[in-house]
PATORPA-115389 format. One line per field, with one value per residue (C-alpha): residue number from 1; x, y, z. Coordinates in pm, 1 decimal, padded with zeros to 6 digits, always signed. Layout:
N
resi (NUM, ...);
x (X, ...);
y (Y, ...);
z (Z, ...);
***
This chain:
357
resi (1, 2, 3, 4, 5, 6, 7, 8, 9, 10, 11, 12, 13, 14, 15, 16, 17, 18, 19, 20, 21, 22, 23, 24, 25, 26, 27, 28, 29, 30, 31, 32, 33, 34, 35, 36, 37, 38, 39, 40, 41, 42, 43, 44, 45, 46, 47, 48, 49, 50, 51, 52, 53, 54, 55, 56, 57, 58, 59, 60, 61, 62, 63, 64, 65, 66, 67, 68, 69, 70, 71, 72, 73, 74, 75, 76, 77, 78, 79, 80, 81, 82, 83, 84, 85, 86, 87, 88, 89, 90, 91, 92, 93, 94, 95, 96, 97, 98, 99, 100, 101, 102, 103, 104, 105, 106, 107, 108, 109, 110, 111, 112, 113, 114, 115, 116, 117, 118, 119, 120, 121, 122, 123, 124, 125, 126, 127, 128, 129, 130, 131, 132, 133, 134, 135, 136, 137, 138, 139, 140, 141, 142, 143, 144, 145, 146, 147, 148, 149, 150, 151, 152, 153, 154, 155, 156, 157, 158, 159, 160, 161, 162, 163, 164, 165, 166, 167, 168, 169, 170, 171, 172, 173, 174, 175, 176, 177, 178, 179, 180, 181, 182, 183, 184, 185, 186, 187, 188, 189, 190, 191, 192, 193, 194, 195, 196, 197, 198, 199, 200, 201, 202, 203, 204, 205, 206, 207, 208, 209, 210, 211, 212, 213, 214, 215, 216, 217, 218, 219, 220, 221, 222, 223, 224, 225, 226, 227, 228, 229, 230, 231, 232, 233, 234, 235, 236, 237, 238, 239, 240, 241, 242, 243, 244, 245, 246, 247, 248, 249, 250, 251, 252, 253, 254, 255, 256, 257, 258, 259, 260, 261, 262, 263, 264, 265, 266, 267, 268, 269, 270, 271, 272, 273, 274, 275, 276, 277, 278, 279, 280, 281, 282, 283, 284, 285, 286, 287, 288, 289, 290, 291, 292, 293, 294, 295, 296, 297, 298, 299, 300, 301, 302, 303, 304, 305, 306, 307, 308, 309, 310, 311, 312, 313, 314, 315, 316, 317, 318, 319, 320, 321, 322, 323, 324, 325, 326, 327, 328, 329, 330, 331, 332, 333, 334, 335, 336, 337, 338, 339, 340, 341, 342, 343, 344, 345, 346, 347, 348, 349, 350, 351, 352, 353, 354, 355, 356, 357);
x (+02919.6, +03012.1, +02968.5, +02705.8, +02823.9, +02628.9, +02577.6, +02591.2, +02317.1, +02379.5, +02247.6, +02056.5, +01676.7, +01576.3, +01319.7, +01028.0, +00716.1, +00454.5, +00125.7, -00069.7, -00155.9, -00383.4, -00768.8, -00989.6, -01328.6, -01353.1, -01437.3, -01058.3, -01059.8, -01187.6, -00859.3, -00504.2, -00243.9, -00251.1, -00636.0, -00678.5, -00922.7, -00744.9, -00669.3, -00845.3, -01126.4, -01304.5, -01695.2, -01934.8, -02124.1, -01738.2, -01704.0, -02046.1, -02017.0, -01702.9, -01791.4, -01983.4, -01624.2, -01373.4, -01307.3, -01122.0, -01134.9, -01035.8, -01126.4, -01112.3, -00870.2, -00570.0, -00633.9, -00939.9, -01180.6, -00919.7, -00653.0, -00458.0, -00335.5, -00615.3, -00538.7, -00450.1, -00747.4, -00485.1, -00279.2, +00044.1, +00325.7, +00494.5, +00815.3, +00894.6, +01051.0, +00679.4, +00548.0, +00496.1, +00472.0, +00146.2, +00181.4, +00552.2, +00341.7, -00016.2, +00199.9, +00412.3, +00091.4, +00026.5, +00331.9, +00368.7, +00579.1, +00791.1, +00512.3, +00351.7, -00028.0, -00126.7, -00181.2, +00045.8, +00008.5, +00270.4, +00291.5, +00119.3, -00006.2, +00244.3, +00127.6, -00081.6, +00209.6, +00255.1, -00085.6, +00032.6, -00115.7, -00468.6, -00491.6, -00415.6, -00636.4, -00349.8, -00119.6, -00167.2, -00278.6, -00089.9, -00186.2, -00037.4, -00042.2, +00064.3, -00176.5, -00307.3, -00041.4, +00317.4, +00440.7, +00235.3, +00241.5, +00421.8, +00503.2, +00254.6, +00391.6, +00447.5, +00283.4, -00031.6, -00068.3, +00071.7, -00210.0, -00472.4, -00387.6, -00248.6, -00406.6, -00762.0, -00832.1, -00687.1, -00954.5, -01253.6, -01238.5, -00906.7, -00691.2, -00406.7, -00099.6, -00091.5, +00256.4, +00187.9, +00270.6, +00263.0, -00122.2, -00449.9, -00696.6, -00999.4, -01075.1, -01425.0, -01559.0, -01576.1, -01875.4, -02047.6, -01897.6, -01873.6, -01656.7, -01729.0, -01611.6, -01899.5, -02095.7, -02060.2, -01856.4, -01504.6, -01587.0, -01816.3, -01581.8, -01296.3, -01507.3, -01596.6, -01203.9, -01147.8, -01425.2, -01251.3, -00912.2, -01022.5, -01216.6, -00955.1, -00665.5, -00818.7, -01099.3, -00855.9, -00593.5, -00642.4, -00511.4, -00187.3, -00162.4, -00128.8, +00222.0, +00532.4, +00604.3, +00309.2, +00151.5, -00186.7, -00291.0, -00571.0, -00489.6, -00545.8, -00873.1, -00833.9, -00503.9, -00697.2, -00584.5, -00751.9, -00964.9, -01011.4, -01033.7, -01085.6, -00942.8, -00980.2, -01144.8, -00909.3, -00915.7, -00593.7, -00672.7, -00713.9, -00406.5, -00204.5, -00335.5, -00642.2, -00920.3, -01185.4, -00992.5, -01174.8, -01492.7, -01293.8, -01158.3, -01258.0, -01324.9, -01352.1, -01584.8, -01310.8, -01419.1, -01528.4, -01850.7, -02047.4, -02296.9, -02608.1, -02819.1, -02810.9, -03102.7, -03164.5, -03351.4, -03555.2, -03610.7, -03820.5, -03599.7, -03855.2, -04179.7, -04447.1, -04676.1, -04985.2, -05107.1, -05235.3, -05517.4, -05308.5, -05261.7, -04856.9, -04728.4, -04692.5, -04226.6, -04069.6, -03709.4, -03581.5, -03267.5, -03136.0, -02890.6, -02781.9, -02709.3, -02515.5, -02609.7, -02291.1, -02334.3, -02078.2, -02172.7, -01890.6, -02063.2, -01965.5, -01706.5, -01440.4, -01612.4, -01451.3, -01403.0, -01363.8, -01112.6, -01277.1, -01352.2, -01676.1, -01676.3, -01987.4, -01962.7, -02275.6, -02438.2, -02500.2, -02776.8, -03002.9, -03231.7, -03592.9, -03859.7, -03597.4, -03434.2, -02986.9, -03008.9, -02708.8, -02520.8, -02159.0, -02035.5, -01867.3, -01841.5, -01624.5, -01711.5, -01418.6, -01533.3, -01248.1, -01369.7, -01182.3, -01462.2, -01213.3, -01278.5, -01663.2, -01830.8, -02089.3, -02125.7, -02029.4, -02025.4, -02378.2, -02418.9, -02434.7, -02144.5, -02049.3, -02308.1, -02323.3, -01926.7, -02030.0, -02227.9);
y (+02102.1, +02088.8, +02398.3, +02481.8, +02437.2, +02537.1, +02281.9, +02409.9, +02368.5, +02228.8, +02492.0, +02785.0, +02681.2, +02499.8, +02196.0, +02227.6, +02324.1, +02047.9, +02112.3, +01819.0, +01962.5, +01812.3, +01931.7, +02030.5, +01915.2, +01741.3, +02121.9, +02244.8, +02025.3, +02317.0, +02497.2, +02483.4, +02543.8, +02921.5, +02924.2, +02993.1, +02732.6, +02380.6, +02316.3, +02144.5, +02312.0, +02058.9, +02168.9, +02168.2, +01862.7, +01691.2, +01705.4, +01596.6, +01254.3, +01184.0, +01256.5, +00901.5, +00774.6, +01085.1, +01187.2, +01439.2, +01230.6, +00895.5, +00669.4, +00330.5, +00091.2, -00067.7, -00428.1, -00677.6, -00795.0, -01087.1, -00813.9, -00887.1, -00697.1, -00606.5, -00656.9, -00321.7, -00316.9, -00166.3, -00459.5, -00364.1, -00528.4, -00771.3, -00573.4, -00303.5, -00106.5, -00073.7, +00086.0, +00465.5, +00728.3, +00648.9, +00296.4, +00295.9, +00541.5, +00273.2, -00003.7, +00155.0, +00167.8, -00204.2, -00323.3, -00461.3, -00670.4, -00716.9, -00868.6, -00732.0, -00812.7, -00628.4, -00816.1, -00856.3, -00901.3, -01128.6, -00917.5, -00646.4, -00576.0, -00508.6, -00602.4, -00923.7, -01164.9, -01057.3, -01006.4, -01046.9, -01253.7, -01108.9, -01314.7, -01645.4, -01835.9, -01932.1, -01598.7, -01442.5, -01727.9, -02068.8, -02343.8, -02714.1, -02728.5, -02500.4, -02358.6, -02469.8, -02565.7, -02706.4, -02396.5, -02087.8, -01755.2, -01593.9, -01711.5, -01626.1, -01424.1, -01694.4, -01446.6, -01437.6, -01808.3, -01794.0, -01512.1, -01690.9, -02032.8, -01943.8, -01623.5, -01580.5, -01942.3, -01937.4, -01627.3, -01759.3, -02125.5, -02361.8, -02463.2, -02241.7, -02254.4, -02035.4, -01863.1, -01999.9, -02352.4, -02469.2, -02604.8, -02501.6, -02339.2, -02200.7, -01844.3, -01769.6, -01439.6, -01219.6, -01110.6, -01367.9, -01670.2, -01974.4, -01870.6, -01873.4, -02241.7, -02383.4, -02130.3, -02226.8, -02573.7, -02550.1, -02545.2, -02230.1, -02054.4, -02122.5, -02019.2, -01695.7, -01621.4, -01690.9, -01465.6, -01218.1, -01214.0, -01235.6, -00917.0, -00706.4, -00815.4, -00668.7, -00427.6, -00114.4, +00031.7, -00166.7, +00133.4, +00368.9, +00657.6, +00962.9, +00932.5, +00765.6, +00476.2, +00455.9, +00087.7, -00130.4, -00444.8, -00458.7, -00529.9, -00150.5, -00115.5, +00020.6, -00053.3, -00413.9, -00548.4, -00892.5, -00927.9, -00560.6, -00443.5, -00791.9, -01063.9, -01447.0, -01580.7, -01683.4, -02073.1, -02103.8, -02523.7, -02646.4, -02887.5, -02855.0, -02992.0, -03081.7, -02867.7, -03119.0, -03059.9, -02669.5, -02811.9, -02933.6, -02621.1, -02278.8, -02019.5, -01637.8, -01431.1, -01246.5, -00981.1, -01256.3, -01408.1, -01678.9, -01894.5, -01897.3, -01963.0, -02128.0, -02081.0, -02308.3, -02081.7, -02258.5, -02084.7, -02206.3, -02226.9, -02326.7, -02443.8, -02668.2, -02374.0, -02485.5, -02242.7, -02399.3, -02349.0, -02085.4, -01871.5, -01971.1, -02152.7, -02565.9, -02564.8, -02831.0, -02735.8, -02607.0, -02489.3, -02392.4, -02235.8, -02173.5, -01835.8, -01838.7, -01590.7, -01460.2, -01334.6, -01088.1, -00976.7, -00703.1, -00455.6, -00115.4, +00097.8, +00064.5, -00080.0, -00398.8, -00740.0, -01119.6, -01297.6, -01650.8, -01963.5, -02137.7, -02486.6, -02736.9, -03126.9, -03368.1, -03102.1, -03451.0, -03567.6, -03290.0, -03427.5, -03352.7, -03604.1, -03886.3, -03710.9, -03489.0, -03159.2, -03111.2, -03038.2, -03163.0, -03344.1, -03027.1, -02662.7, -02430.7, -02045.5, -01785.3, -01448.1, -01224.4, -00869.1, -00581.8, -00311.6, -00058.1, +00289.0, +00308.4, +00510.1, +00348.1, +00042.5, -00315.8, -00284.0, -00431.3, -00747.8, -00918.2, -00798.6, -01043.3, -01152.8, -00924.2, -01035.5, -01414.4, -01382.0);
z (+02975.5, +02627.0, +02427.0, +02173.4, +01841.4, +01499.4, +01249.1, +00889.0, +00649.2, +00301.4, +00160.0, +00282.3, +00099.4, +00477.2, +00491.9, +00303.9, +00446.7, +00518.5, +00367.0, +00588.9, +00930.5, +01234.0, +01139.7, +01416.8, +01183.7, +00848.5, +00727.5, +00715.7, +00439.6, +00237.0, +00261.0, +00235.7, +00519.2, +00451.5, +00464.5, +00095.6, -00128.4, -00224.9, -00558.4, -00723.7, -00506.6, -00296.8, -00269.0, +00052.6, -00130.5, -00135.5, +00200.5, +00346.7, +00072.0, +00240.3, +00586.5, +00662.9, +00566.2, +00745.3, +01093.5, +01219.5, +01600.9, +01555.0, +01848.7, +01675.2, +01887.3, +01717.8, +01870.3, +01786.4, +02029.1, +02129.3, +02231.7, +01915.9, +01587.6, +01353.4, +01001.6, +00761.4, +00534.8, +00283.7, +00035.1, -00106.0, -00336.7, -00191.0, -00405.8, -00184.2, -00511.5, -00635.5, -00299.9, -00297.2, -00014.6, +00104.9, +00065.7, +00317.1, +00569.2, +00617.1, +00620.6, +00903.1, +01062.3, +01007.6, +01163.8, +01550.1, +01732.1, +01484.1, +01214.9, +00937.4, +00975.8, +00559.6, +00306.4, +00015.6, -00318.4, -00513.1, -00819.1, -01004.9, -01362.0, -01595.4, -01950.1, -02105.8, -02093.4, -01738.9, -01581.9, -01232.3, -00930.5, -00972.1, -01227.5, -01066.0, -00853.2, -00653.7, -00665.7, -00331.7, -00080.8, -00130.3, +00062.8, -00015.9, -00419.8, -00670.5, -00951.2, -01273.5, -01490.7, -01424.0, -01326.6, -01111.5, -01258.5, -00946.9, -00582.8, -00322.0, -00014.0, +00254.4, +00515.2, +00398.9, +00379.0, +00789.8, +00886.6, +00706.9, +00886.9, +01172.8, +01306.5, +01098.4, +01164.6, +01521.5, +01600.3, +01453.0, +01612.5, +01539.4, +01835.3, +01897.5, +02172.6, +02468.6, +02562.2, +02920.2, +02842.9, +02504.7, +02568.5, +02277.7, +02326.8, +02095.1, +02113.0, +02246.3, +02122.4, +02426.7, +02582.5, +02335.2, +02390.2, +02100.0, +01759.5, +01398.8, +01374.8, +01618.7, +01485.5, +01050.9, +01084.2, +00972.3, +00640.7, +00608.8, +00812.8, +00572.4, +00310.4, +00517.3, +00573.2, +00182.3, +00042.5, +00301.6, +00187.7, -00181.2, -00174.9, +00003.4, -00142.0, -00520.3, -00427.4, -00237.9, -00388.3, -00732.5, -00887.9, -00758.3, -01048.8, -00814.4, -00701.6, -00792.4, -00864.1, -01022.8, -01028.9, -01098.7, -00923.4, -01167.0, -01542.8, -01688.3, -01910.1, -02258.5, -02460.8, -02551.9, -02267.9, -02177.3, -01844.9, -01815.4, -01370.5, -01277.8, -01048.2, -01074.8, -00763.5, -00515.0, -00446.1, -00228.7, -00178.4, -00569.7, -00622.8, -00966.3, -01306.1, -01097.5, -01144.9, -01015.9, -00645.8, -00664.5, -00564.3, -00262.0, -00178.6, -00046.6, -00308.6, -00331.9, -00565.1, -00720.5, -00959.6, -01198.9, -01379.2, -01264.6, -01430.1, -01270.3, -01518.3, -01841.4, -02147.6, -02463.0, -02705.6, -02964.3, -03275.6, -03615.6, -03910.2, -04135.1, -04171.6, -04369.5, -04452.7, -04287.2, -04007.8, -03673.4, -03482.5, -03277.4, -03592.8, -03621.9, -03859.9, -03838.7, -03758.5, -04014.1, -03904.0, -03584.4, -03428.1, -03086.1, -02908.7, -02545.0, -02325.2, -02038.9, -01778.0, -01584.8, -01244.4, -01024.5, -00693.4, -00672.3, -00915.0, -00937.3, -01101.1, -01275.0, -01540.8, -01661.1, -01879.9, -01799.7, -02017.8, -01917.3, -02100.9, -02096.6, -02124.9, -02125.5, -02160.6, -02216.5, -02522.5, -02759.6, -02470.3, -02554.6, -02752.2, -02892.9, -03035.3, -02934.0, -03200.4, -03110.7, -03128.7, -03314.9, -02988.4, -03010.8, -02700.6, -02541.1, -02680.4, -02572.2, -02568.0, -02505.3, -02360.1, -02361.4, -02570.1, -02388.8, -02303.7, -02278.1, -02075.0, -02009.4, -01774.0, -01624.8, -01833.8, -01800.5, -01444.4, -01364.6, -01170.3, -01485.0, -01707.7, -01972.4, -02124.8, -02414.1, -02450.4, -02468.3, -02764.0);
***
C-alpha cells in the first residue's frame, strides 16, 4: 500500500466558499448561504412573480417526445472568447453525444459599422445563397443550418435514415400519430421552424451586462445607435442580390416593423370661397399624403428602433378626377431615429410610426 503523503497548498487562503447551494423551496431564495437577507434584498412579491417560472424540483426530461436531444432554449456566440460563466455552464448542459444541440449566434453587437448577425437576414441560418449584397455581413454557424435541416425538419415530417439499415422513415408523433408536415404541408411547417428559430435566437439573452465578458446580441439603445433592440427577420432561403426570391422563402418576424396597412390622407389646401350645402367650404386645391402603419408582434420591453427603409413603386397611378396626384413613380422613406433609453415607450405593437413621419 503506498503511503499517505500531504500535498501542499499554494498558499494557505483554501478554495473559496460557494455561495449557490441546493434549495429545498423557491423561498430560500430570500437568503444567503449564512441565512442572512440577499443583497440586493429580494422581496416576498419577487419571489411569488418568479415562481410560475422557478422550481426548486425539476422533473422536466432531457429528451423530446421522439427520444432525442431537446434543443437549449439559451443562444450563445458562436466566439467562445465572448461566452461568460453562465453561458460555458447552460451550454454544458446542452451538449450530448458529442453534439451541440444550442443555437449560435454568428456575431454580436459591437458598434454601427459592425452591427453583428442580428442584423442580417441571413446571419445565423444559411441555407443555399448568401445575403443581400456581394458579400454577407458575417458567416452563419454551419450547425444551425444542419439542426434546422436535418433534425427540426426530420422531427416534424421529412424523411430521415434509420441506424438499422440506412432506410427513411418520417417521424410520427407518438401517441398522436401524423407530424407537422402532413399536418401544415411542407411549406407551413418550414415557416413554423423559421419563426421558431428567429424568435429564440434574439429574444433570450439579447443582453449579457452582469458578468464578464460583458456582450450584446442586440445593437445597445442610446449612444445614437441605429436599429435600437431589434433584429431583422430571419429569411435563411432569399438568394443574393435577389430580393424578389424572399417571397419564395421562409421568413421570421424578427423584432422588426411590418406594413399592414397603408393610408392616403387628403387634405384641402385651398378653396374657391363658396360654402356648400354641408356648411364646408367648396376645395379648389388639394393635396395628399400617405402613412404607413408598421406592425410588430414581439412587443414588450426593451423599448426599441427600426433602422428600415420604406420603399413604394407605382405612386404616379394614383390619380383623382382622371387627373396625377403628384405622386412620383416610387418614394422612398428612411425610418431610422434612435429612441434611445425609454421606459415603457416605443415598445407597443406598433412602434415606428411616429419615426416614419
Amino acid at each position: 500500500m503506498a503511503p499517505t503523503v500531504a500535498i501542499p497548498l499554494v498558499d494557505n487562503t483554501g478554495a473559496p466558499v460557494k455561495d449557490d447551494r441546493l434549495y429545498a423551496t423557491l423561498d430560500e431564495l430570500v437568503y444567503d448561504r449564512n441565512r442572512a437577507a440577499q443583497n440586493p434584498a429580494l422581496t416576498w412579491r419577487d419571489i411569488e412573480i418568479g415562481r410560475f417560472f422557478l422550481t426548486a424540483h425539476s422533473r422536466a426530461p432531457e429528451l423530446n417526445l421522439f427520444n432525442k436531444p431537446r434543443i437549449l432554449l439559451w443562444p450563445t456566440s458562436a466566439n467562445a472568447s465572448q461566452r461568460n460563466a453562465m453561458d460555458k455552464l447552460l451550454l454544458f448542459l446542452g451538449t450530448g453525444g458529442g453534439r451541440t444541440w444550442y443555437i449560435q449566434r454568428a456575431a454580436n453587437f459591437t458598434n454601427k459599422d459592425n452591427p453583428g448577425s442580428s442584423q442580417d437576414p441571413k446571419g445565423d441560418l444559411r441555407i443555399g445563397e448568401d445575403s443581400f449584397g456581394n458579400k454577407p455581413l458575417v458567416t452563419a454557424p454551419g450547425r444551425n443550418a444542419d439542426m434546422y435541416e436535418s433534425y427540426l425538419k426530420a422531427l416534424t415530417g421529412n424523411n430521415s435514415p434509420t441506424s438499422e439499415g440506412g432506410a427513411v422513415k418520417a417521424y410520427e408523433v407518438p401517441g398522436f400519430g401524423g407530424n407537422f408536415k402532413t399536418k401544415y404541408t411542407p411549406v407551413r411547417r418550414d415557416q413554423i421552424l423559421t419563426e421558431m428559430f428567429d424568435f429564440l435566437r434574439w429574444s433570450v439573452n439579447s443582453y449579457s451586462t452582469g458578468m464578464e465578458p460583458k456582450y450584446t446580441y442586440l445593437p445597445q439603445r442610446g449612444g445614437g445607435n441605429l436599429g435600437e433592440s431589434t433584429a431583422v427577420p430571419l429569411i435563411p432561403g432569399i438568394k443574393n442580390d435577389v430580393p424578389s426570391t424572399v417571397t419564395k422563402s421562409t421568413k421570421g418576424f424578427g423584432r422588426f416593423p411590418t406594413i399592414t396597412e397603408v393610408a392616403i390622407v387628403f387634405v384641402a389646401a385651398e378653396n374657391t370661397g363658396e360654402t356648400l350645402p354641408d356648411g364646408f367650404l367648396k376645395t379648389k386645391q388639394m393635396r395628399a399624403f400617405m402613412v404607413l402603419e408598421p406592425f410588430s408582434p414581439t412587443v414588450g420591453m426593451p423599448s426599441w428602433s427600426a433602422n428600415v427603409r420604406y420603399k413604394i413603386t407605382g405612386l404616379d397611378n394614383f390619380k383623382a378626377d382622371g387627373a396625377g396626384m403628384g405622386f412620383p413613380s416610387a418614394g422612398v422613406n428612411r425610418a431610422s431615429t434612435p429612441n434611445g433609453w425609454v421606459d415603457g415607450g416605443h415598445s407597443t405593437a406598433f412602434t415606428g410610426l411616429g419615426a416614419s413621419l
